[in-house]
Each structure stands twice: as C-alpha cells, then as structure tokens.
C-alpha positions in Angstrom: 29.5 5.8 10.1 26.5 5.9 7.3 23.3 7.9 7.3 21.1 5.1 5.5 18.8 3.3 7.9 19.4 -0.7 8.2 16.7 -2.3 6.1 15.8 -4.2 9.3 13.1 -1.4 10.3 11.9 -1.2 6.2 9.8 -3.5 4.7 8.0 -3.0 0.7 4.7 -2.4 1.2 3.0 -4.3 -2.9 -0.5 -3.4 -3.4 -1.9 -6.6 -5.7 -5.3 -4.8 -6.7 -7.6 -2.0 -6.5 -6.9 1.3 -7.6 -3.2 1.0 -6.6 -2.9 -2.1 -8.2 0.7 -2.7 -9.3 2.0 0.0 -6.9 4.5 -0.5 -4.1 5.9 1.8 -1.5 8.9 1.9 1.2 7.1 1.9 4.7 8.8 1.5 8.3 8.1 -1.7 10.5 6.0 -0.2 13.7 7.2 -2.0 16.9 9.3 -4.3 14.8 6.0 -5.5 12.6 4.3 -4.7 9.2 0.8 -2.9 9.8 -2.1 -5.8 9.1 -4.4 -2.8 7.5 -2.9 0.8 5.5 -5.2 3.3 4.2 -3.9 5.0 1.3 -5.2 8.4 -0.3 -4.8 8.2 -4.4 -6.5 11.2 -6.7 -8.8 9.4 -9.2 -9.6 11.0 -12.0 -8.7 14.3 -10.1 -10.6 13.6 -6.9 -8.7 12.5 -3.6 -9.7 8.9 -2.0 -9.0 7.3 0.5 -8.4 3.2 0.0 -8.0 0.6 2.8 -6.0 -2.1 1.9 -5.5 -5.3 4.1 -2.4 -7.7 4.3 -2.8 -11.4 3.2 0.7 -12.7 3.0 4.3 -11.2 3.5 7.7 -12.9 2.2 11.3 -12.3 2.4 13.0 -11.2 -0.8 16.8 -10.7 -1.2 16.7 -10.2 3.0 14.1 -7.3 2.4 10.8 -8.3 4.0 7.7 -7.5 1.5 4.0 -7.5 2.6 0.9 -7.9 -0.5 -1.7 -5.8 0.7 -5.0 -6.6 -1.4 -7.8 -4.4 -1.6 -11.1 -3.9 0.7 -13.5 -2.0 -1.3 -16.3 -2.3 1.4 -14.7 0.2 3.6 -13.1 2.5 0.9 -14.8 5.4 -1.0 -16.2 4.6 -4.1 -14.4 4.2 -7.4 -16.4 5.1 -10.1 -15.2 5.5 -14.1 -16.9 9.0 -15.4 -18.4 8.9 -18.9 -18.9 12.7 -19.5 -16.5 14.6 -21.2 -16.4 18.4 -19.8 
C-alpha cells in the first residue's frame, strides 16, 4: 500500500502571463474538475496581491492533466513598477 495520492485527483495548474507568468503549481481536481477561475496572492515588490487568473485551455501531458490559466488584470489589484529608491 503507498501514501502518494493517484495523479487522477491532481492536475498542473501553468500561469502563461501576469505577474506569475512562467509559474506553475500542483492543485487538486474539485468534484473531479479543474477550477475555471484561481485567485492567487504573490508579494510584489514586498507588498501582498491578490491576482485572478482565468482558464483558457487545458491538455493532457504524459497522462497528467495541465490547465493554462492567463491573466485578468481588470479584477486584480494593481501592479505597479516603483521608481524610488528608499
């Protein structure tokens, strides 16, 4: 008998843009489906935000299902670059 769950309730969550561009992350399937919208809190530049992202497509890789997830900056806080220097 093994402890590892069966990849069957995991799926690879790939965020294609935004801040978390590049990014991807291990989440768990929710009544045997991916989640159409994730919000994700990332520190920027030292401040926490929270980022919705939305799904567009999802795939089967290697029997591992993965879900892009692209950016929707319209309902996340601001990003914002900072040009002083403390």
């Amino acid at each position: 008998m093994t402890n590892a769950e069966p990849q069957s309730v995991l799926y690879i969550a790939e965020f294609i843009d935004g801040p978390l561009e590049g990014e991807t992350e291990r989440r768990v399937l929710l009544g045997g489906t991916f989640e159409e919208r994730v919000g994700m809190v990332a520190a920027v530049e030292g401040l926490e935000s929270l980022f919705w992202y939305n799904a567009i497509d999802s795939r089967e890789v290697q029997g591992q299902l993965h879900v892009r997830y692209r950016f929707d900056r319209g309902d996340s806080d601001p990003v914002e670059a900072s040009e002083e220097n403390d």
